[in-house]
Biopython code that builds the backbone (N, CA, C, O; Angstrom):
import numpy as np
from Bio.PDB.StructureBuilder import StructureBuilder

atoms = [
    (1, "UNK", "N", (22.374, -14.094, -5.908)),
    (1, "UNK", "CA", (21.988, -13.243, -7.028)),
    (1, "UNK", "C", (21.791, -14.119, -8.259)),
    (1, "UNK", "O", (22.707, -14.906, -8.496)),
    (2, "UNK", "N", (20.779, -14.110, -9.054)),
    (2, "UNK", "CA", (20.321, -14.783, -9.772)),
    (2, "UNK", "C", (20.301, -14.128, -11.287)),
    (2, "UNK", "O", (19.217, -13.556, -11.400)),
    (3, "UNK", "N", (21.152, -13.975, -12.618)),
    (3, "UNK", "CA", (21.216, -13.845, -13.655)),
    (3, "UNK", "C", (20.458, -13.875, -14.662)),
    (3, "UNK", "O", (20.840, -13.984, -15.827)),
    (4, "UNK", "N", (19.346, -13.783, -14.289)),
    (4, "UNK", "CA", (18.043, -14.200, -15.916)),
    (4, "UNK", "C", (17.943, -12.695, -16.324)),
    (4, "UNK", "O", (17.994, -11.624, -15.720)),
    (5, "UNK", "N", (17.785, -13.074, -17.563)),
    (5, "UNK", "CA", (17.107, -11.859, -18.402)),
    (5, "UNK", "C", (15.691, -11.967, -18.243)),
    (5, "UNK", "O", (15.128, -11.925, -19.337)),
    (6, "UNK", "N", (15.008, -12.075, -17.391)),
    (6, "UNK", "CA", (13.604, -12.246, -17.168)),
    (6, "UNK", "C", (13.010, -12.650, -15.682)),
    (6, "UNK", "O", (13.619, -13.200, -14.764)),
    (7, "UNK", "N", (11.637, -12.211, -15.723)),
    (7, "UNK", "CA", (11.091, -12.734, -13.837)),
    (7, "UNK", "C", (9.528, -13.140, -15.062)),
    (7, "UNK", "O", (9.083, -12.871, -16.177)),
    (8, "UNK", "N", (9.298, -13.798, -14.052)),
    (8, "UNK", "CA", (7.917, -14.011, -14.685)),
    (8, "UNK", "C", (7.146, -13.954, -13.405)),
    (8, "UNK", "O", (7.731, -14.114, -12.334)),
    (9, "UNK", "N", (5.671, -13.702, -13.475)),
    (9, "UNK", "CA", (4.845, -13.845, -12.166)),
    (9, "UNK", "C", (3.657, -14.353, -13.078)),
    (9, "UNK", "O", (3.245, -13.887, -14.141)),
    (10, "UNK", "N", (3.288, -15.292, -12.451)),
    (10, "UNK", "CA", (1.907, -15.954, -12.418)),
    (10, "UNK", "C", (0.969, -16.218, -11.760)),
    (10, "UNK", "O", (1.454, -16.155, -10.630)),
    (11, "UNK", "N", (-0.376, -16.557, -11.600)),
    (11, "UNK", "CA", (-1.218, -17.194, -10.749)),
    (11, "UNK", "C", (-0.844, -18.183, -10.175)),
    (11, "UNK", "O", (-0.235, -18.780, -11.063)),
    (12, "UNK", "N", (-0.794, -18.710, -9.391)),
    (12, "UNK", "CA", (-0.817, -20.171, -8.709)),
    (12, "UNK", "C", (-1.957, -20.897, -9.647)),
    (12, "UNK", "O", (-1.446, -21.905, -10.134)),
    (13, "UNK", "N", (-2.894, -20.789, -9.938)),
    (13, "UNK", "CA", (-3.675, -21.409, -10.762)),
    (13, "UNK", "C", (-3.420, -21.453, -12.195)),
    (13, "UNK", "O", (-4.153, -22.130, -12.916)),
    (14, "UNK", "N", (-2.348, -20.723, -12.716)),
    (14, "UNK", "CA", (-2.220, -20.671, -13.699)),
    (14, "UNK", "C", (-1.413, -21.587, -14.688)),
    (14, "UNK", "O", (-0.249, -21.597, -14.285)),
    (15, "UNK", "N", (-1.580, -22.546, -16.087)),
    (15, "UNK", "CA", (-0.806, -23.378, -16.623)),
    (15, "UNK", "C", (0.012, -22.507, -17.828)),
    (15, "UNK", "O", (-0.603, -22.223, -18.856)),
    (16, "UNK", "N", (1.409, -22.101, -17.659)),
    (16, "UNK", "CA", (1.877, -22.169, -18.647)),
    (16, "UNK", "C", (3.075, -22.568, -19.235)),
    (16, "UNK", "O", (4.072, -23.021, -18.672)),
    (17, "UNK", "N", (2.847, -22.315, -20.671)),
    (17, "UNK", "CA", (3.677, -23.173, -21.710)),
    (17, "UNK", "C", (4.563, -22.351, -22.022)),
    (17, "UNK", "O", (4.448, -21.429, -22.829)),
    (18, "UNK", "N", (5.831, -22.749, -21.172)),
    (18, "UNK", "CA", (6.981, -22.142, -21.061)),
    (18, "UNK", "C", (7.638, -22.011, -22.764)),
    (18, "UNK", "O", (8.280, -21.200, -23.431)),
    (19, "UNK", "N", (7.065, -23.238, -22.910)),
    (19, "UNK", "CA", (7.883, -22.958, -25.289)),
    (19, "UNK", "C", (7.321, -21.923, -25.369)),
    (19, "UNK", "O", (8.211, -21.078, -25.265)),
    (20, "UNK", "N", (6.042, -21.257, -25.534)),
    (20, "UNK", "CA", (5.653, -20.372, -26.249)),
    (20, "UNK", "C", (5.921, -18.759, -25.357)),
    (20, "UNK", "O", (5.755, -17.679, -25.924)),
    (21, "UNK", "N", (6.297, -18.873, -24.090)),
    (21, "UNK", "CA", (6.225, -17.741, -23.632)),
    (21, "UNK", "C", (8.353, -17.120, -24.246)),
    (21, "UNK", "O", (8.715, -16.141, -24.900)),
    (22, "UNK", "N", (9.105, -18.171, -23.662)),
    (22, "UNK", "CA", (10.125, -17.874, -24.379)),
    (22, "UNK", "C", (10.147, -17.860, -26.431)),
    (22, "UNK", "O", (11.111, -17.596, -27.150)),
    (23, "UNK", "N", (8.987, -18.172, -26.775)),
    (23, "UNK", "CA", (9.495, -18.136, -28.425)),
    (23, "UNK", "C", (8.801, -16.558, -28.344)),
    (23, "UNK", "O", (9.413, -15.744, -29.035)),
    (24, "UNK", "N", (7.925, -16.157, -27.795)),
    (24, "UNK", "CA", (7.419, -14.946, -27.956)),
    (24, "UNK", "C", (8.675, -14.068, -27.536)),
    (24, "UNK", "O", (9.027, -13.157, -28.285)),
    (25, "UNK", "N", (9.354, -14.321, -26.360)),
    (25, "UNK", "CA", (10.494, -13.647, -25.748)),
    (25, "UNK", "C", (11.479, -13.127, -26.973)),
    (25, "UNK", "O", (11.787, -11.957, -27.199)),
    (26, "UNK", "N", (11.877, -14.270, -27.683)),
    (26, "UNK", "CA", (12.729, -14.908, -28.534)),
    (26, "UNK", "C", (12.381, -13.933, -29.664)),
    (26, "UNK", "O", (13.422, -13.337, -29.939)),
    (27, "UNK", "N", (11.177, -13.427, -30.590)),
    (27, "UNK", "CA", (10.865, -13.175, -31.049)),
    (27, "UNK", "C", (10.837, -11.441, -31.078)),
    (27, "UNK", "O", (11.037, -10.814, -32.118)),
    (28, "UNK", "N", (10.573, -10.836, -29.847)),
    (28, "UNK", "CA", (10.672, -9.491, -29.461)),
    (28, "UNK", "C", (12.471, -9.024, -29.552)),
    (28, "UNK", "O", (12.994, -8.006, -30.004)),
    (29, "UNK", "N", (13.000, -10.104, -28.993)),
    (29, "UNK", "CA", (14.675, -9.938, -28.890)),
    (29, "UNK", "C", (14.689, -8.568, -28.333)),
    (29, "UNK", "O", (15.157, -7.717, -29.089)),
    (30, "UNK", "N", (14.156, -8.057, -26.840)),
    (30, "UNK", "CA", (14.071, -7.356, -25.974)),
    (30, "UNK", "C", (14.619, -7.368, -24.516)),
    (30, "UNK", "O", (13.832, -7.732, -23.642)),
    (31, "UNK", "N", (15.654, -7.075, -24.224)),
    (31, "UNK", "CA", (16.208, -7.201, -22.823)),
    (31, "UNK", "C", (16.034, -6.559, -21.794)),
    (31, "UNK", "O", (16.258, -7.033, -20.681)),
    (32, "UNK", "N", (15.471, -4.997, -22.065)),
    (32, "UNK", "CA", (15.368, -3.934, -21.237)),
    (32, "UNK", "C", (13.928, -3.547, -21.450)),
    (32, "UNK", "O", (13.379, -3.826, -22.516)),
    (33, "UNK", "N", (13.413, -3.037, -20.670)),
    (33, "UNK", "CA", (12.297, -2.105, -20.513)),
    (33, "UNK", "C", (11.553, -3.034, -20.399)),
    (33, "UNK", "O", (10.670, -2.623, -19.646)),
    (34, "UNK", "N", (11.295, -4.246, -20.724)),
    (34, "UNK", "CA", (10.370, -5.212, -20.721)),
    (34, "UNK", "C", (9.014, -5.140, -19.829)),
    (34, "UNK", "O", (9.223, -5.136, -18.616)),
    (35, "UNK", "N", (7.656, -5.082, -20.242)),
    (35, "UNK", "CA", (6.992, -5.369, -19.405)),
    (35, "UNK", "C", (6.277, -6.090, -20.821)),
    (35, "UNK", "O", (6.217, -5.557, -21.929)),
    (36, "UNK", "N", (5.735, -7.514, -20.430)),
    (36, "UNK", "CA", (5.234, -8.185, -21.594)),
    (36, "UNK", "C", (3.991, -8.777, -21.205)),
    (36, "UNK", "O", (4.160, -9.183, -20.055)),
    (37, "UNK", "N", (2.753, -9.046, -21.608)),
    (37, "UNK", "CA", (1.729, -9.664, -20.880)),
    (37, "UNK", "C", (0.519, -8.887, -21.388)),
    (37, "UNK", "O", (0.907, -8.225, -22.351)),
    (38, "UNK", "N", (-0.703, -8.689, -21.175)),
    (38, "UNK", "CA", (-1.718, -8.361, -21.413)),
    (38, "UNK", "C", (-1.700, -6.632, -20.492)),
    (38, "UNK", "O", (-2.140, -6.500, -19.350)),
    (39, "UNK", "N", (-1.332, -5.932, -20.997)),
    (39, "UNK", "CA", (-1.289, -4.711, -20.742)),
    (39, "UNK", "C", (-2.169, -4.025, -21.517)),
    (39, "UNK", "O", (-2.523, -4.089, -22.694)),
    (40, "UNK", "N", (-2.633, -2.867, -19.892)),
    (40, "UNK", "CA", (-3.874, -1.937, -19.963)),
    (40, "UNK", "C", (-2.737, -0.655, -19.658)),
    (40, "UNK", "O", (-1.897, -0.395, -18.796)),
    (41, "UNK", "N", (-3.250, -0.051, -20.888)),
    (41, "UNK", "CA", (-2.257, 1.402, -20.672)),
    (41, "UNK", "C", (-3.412, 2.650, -20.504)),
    (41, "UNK", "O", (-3.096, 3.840, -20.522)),
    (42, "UNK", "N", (-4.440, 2.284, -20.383)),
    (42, "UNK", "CA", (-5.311, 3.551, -20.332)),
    (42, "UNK", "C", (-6.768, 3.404, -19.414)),
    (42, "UNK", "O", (-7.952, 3.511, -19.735)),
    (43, "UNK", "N", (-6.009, 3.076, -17.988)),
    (43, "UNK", "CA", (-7.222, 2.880, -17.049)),
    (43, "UNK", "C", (-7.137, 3.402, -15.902)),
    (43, "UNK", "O", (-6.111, 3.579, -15.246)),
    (44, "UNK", "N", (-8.493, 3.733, -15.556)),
    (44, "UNK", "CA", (-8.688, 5.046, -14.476)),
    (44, "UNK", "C", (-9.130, 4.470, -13.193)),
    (44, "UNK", "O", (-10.130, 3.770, -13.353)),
    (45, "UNK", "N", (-8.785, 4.521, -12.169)),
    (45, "UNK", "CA", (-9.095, 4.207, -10.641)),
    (45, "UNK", "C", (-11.197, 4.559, -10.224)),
    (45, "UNK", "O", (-11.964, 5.502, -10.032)),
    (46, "UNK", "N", (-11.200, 3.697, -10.265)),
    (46, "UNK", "CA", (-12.822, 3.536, -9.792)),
    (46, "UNK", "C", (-12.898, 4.109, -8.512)),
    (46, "UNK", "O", (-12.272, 3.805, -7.497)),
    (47, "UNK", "N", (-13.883, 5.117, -8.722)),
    (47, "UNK", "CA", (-13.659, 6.040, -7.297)),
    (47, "UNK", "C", (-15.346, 5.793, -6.620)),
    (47, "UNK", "O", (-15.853, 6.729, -6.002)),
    (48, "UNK", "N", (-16.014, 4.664, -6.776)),
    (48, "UNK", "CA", (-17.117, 4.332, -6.280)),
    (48, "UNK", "C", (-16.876, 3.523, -5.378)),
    (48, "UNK", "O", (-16.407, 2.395, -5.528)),
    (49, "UNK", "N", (-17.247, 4.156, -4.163)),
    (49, "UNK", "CA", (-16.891, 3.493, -2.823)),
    (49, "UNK", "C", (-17.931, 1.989, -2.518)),
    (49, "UNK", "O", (-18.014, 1.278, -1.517)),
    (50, "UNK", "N", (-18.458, 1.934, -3.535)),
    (50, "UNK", "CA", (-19.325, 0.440, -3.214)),
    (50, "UNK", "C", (-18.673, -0.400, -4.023)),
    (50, "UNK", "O", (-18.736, -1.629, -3.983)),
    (51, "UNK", "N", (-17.917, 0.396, -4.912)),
    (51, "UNK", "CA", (-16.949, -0.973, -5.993)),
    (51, "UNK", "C", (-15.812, -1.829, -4.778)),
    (51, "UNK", "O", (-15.409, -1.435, -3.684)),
    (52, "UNK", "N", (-15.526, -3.207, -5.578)),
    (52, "UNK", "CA", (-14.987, -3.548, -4.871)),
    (52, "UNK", "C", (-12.877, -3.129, -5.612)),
    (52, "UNK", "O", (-11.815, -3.364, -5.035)),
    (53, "UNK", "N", (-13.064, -2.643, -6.662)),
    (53, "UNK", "CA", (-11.982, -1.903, -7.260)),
    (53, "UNK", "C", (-11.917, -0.398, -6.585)),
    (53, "UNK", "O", (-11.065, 0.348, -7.069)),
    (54, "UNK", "N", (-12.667, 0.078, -5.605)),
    (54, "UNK", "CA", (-12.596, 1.192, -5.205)),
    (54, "UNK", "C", (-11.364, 1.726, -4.677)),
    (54, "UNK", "O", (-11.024, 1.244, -3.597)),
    (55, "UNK", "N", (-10.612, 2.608, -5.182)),
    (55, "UNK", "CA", (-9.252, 3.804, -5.370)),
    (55, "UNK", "C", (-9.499, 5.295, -4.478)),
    (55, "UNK", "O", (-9.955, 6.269, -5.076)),
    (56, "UNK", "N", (-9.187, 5.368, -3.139)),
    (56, "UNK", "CA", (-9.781, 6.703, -3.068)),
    (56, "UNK", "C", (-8.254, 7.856, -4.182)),
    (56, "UNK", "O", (-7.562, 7.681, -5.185)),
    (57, "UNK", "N", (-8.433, 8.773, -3.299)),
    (57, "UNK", "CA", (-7.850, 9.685, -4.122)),
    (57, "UNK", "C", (-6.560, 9.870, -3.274)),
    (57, "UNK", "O", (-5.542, 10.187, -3.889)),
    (58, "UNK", "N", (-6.508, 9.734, -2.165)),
    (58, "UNK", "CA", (-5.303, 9.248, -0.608)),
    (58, "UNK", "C", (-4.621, 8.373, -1.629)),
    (58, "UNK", "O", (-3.597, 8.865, -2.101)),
    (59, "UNK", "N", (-4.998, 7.080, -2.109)),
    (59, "UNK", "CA", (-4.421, 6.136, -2.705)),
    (59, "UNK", "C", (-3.590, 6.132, -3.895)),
    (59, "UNK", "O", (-2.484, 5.643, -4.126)),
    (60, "UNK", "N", (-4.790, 7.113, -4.910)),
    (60, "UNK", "CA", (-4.008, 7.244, -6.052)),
    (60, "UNK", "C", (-4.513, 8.291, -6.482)),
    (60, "UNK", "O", (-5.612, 8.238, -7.034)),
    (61, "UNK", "N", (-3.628, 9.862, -6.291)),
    (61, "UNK", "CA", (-4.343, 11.154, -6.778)),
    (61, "UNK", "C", (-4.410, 11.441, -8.157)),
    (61, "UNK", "O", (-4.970, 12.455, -8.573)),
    (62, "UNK", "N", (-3.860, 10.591, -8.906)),
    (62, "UNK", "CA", (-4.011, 10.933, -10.533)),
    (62, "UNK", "C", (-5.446, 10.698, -10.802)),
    (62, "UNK", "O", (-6.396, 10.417, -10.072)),
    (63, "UNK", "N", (-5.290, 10.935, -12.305)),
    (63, "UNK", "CA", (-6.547, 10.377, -13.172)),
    (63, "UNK", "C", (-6.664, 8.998, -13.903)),
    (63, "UNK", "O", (-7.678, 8.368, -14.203)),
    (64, "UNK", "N", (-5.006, 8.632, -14.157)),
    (64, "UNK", "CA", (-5.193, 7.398, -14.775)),
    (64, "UNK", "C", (-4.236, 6.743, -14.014)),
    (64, "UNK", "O", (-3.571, 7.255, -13.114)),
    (65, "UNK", "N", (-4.192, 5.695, -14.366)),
    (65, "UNK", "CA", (-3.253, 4.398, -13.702)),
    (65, "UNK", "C", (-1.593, 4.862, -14.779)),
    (65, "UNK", "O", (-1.598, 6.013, -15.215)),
    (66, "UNK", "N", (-0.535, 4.125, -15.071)),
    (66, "UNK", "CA", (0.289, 4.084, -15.316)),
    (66, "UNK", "C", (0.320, 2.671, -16.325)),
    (66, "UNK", "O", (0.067, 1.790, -15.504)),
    (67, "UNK", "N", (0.469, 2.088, -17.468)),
    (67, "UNK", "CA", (0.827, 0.724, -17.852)),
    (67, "UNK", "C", (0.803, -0.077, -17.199)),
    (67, "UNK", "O", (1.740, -0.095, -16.400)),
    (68, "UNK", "N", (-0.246, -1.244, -17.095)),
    (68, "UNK", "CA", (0.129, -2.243, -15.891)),
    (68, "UNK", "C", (-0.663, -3.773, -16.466)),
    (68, "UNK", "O", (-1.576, -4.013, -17.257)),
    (69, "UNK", "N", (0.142, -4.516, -15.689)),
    (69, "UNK", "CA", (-0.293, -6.014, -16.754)),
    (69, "UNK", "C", (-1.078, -6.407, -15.842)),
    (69, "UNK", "O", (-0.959, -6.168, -14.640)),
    (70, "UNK", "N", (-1.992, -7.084, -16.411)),
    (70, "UNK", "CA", (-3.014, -7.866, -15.906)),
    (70, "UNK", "C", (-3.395, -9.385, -16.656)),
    (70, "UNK", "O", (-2.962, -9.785, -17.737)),
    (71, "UNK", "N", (-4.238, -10.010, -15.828)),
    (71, "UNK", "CA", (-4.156, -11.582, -16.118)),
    (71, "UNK", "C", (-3.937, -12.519, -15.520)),
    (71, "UNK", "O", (-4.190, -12.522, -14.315)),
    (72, "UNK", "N", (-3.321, -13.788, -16.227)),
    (72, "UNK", "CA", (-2.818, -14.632, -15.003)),
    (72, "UNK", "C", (-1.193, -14.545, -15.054)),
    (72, "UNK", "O", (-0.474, -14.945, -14.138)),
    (73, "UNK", "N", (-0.771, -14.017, -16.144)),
    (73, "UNK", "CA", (0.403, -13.403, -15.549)),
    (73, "UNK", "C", (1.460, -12.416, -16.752)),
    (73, "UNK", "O", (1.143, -11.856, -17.802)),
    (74, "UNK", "N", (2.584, -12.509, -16.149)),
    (74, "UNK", "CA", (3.524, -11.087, -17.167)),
    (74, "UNK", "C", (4.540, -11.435, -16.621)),
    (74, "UNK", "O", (4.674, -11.988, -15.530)),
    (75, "UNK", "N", (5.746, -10.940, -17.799)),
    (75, "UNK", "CA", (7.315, -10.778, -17.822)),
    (75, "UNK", "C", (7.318, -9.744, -17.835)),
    (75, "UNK", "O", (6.534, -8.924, -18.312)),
    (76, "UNK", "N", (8.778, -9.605, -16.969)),
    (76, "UNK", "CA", (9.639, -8.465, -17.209)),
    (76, "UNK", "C", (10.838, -8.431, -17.173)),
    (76, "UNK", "O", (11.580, -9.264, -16.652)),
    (77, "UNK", "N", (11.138, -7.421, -17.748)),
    (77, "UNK", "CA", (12.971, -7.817, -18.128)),
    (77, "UNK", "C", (13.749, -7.666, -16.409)),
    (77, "UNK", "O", (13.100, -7.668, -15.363)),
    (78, "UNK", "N", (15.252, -7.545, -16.517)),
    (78, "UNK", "CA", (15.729, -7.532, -15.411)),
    (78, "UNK", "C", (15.922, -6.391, -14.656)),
    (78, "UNK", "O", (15.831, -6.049, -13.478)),
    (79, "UNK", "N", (16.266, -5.840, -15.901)),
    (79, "UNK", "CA", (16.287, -3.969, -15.089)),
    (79, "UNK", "C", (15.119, -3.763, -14.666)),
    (79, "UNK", "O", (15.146, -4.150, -13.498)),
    (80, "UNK", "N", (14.177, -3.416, -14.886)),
    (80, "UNK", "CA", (12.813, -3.087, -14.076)),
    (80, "UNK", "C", (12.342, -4.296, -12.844)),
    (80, "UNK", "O", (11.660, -3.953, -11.877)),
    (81, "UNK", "N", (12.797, -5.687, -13.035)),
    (81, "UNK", "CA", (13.077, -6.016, -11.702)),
    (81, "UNK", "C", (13.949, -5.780, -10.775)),
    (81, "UNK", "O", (13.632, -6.174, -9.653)),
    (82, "UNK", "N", (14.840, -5.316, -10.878)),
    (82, "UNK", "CA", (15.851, -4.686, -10.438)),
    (82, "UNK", "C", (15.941, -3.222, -9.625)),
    (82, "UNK", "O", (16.530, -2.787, -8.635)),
    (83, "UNK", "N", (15.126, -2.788, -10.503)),
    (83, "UNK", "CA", (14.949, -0.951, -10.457)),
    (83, "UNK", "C", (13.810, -1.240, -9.271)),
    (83, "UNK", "O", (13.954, -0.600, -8.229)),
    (84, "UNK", "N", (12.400, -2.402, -9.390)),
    (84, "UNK", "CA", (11.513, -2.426, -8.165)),
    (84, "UNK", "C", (12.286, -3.103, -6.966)),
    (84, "UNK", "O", (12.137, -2.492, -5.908)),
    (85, "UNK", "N", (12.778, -3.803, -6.925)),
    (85, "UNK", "CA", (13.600, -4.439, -5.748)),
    (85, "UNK", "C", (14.550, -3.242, -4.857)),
    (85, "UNK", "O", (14.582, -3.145, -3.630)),
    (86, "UNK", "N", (15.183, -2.511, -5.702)),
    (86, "UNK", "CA", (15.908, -1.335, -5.105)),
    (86, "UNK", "C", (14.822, -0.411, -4.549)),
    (86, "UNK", "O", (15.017, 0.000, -3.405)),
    (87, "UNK", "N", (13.454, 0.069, -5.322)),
    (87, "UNK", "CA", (13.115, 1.080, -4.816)),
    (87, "UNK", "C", (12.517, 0.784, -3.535)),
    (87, "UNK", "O", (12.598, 1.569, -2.590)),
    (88, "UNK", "N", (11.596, -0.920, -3.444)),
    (88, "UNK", "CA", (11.098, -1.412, -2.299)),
    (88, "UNK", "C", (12.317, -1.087, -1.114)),
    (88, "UNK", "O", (12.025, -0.385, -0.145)),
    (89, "UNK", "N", (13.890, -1.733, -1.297)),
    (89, "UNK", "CA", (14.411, -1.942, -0.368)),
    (89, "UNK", "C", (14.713, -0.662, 0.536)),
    (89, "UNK", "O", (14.893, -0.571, 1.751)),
    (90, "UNK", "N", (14.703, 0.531, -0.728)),
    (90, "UNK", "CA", (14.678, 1.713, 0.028)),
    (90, "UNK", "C", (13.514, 2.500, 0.153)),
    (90, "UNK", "O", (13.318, 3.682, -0.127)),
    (91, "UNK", "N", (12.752, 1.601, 0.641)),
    (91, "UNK", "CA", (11.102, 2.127, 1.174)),
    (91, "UNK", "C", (10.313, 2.970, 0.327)),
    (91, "UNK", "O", (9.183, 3.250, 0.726)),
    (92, "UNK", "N", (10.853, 3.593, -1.178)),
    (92, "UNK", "CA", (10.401, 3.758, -1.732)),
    (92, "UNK", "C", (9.313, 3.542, -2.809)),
    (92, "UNK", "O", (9.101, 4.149, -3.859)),
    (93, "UNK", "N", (8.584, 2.319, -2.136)),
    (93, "UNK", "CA", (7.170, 1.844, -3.295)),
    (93, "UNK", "C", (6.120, 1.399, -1.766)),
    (93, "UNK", "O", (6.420, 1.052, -0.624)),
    (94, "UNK", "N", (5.192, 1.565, -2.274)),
    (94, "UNK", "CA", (4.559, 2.065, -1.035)),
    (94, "UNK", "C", (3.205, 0.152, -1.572)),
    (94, "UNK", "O", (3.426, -0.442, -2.627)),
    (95, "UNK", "N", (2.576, -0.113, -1.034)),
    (95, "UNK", "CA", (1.857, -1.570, -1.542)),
    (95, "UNK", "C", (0.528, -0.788, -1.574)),
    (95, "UNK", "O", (-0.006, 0.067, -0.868)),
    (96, "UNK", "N", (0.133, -1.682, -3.082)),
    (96, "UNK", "CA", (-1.080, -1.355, -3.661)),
    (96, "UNK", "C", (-2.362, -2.479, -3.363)),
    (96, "UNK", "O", (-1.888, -3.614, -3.332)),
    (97, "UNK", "N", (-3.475, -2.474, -3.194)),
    (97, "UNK", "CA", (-3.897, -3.493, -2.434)),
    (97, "UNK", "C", (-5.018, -4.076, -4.078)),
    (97, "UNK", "O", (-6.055, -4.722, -3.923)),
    (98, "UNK", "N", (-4.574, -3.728, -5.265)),
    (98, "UNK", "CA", (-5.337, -4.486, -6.172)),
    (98, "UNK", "C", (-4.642, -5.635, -7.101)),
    (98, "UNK", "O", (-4.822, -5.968, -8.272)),
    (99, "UNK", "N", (-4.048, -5.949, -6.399)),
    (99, "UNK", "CA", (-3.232, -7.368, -7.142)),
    (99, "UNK", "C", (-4.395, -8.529, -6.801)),
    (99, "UNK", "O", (-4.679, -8.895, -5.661)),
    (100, "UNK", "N", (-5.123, -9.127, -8.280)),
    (100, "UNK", "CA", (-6.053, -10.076, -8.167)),
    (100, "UNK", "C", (-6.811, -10.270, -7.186)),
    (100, "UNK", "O", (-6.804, -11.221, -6.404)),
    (101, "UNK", "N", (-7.868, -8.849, -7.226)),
    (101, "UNK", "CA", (-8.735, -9.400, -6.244)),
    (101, "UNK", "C", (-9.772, -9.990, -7.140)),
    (101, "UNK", "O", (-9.995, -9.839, -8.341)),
    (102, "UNK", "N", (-10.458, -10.853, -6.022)),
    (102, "UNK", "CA", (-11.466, -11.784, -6.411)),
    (102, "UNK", "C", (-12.719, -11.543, -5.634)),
    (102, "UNK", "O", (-13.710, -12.248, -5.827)),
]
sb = StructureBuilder()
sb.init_structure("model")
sb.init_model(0)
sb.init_chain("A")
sb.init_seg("    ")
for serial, (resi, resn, name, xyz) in enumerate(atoms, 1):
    if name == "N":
        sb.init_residue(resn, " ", resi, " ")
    sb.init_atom(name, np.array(xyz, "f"), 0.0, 1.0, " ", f" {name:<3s}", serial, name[0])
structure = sb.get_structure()
């Protein structure tokens, strides 16, 4: 079990500058709820079956998506890593197949 106040996920291709991502950290002085990164809070599932972002409605019956970071990468605090690790372990998060497609 591992103690950070933070997870980070990145690209494999991605370079970053760990000073500035902790002075930004540093700066919020945020422990909980954390989701930090280039967040889209108001986007809707492309329901055009020739897109390659294509969402049927099986997949995701809403209208909009939920807050979600995008980029080459995002923090989050521990509780919400925490809270996804539990819900995966109890089969409760089901896999979404649009994590960086290319």
């Amino acid at each position: 079990v591992v103690s950070a106040k933070f997870v980070m996920k990145t690209d494999d291709d991605a370079f970053v500058r760990v000073d500035e991502v902790l002075a930004s950290l540093n700066k919020i002085n945020m422990i909980r709820g954390l989701l930090y990164g280039l967040i889209n809070s108001d986007s809707r599932p492309h329901r055009n079956p020739d897109s390659k972002w294509y969402i049927s409605t099986e997949e995701w019956p809403e209208e909009t998506y939920p807050p979600w970071a995008h980029g080459p990468g995002y923090v989050v605090s521990r509780d919400i890593a925490k809270a996804v690790y539990k819900r995966h372990k109890k089969g409760r998060l089901k896999m979404f197949k649009l994590e960086d497609v290319a």
